[in-house]
C-alpha positions as CSV (number, residue, x, y, z in Angstrom):
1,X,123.7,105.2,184.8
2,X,126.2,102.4,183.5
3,X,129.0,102.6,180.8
4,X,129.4,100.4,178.2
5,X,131.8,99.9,174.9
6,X,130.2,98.4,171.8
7,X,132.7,97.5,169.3
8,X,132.0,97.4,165.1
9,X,134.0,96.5,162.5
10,X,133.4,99.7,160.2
11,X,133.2,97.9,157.0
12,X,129.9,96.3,158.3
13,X,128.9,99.1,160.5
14,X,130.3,102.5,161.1
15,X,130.4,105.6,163.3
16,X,129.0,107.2,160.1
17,X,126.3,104.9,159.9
18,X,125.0,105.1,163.1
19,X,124.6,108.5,163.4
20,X,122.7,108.4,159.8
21,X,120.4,106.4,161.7
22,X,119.6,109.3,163.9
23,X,117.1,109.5,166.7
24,X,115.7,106.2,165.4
25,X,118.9,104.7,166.2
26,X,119.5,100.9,165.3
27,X,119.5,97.3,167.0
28,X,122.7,96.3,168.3
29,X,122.2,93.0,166.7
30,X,124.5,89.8,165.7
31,X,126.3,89.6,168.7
32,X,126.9,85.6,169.6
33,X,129.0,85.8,172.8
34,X,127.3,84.7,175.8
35,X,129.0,87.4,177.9
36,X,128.4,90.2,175.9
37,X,124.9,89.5,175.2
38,X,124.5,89.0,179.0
39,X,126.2,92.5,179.6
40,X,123.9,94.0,177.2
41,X,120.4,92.2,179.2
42,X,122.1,94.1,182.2
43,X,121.8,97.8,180.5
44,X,119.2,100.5,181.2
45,X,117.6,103.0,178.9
46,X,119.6,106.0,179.0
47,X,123.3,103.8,179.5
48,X,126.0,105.0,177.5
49,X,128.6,103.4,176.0
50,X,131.7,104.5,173.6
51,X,131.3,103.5,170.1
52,X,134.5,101.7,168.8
53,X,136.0,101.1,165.8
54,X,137.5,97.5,165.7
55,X,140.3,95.9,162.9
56,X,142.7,98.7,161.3
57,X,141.6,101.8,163.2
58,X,141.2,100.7,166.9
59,X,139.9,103.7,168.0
60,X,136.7,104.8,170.6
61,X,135.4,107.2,167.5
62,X,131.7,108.2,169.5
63,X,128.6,107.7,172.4
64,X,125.9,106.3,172.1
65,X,122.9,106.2,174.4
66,X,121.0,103.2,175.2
67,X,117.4,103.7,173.7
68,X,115.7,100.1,174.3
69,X,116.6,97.7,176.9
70,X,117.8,94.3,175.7
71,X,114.7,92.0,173.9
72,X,115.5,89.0,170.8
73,X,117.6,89.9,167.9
74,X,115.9,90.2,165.1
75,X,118.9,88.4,162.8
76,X,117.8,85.2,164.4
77,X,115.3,82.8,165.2
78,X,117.5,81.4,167.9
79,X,115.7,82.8,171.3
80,X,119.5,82.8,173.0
81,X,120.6,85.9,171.4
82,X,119.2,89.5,172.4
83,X,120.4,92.6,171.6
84,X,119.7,96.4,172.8
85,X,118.9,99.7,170.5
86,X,120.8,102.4,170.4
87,X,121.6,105.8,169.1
88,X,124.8,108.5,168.8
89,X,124.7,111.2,170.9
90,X,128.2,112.7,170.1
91,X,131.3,112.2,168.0
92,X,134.8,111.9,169.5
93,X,136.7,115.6,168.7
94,X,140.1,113.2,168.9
95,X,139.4,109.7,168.6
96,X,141.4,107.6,171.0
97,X,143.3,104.8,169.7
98,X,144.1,101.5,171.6
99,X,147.5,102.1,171.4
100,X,147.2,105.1,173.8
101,X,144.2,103.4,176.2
102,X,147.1,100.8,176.7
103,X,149.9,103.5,177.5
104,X,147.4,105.0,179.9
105,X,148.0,103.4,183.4
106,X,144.9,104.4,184.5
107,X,143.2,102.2,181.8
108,X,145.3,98.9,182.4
109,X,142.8,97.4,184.1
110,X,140.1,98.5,181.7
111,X,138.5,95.2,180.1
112,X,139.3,96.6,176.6
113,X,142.7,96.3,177.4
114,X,142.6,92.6,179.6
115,X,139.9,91.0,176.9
116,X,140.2,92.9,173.6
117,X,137.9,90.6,171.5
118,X,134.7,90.8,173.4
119,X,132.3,93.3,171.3
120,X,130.0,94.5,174.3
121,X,132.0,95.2,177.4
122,X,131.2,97.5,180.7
123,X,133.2,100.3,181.4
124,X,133.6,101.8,184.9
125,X,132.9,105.4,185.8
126,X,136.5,106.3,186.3
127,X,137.5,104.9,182.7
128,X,134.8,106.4,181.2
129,X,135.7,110.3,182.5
130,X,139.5,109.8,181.4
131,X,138.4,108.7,177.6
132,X,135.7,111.1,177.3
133,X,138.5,113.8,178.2
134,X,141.2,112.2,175.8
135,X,138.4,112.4,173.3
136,X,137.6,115.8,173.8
137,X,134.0,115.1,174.9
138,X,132.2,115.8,177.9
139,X,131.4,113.2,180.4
């Protein structure tokens, strides 16, 4: 299994709204970035990844599993872009903000940190235990 951080702004699509989306989870669509959609062809049924809130909050707020491997995004006719399904599997207890990934040593080599902007990043094993215990979930 692989880790992974998808990042949404919550004004277009929010914790809240993917876990209304349930089992049937939801594309992971719109993503233009050559490097994140090429980290999202890498994934595996059954990858998880940290759901993160991007703009004012900054904050991993929840996991989701990867339900479908990567196959073309359905917001485009362009054959370039894929995207992957996916579905929550848990909320955060305490969601962990980017200011205290950063004050973390552990984390400061953690591409959220190095390359904030990209939307689909991996995460490694090691990263991924320390937030799920910041967030009060278990790994």
């Amino acid at each position: 299994m692989r880790y992974w951080l998808f990042k949404s702004e919550p004004g277009n699509w929010s914790w809240q709204d993917q876990v209304a989306k349930g089992d049937a989870g939801e594309e992971w669509d719109g993503v233009r970035n050559y490097q994140a959609r090429n980290f999202m062809r890498d994934m595996s049924v059954g990858d998880r990844g940290f759901f993160y809130h991007s703009q004012n909050e900054k904050a991993v707020v929840g996991i989701v599993e990867v339900m479908a491997e990567a196959h073309p995004d359905s917001t485009t006719t362009d054959e370039r872009w894929a995207c992957v399904d996916i579905r929550a599997i848990a909320s955060a207890k305490q969601p962990v903000a980017l200011d205290q990934i950063k004050a973390d040593p552990r984390l400061s080599d953690m591409m959220l940190v190095r390359n904030p902007r990209l939307s689909v990043q991996p995460v490694t094993e090691r990263e991924w235990g320390i937030i799920c215990d910041m967030a009060g979930i278990a790994p």
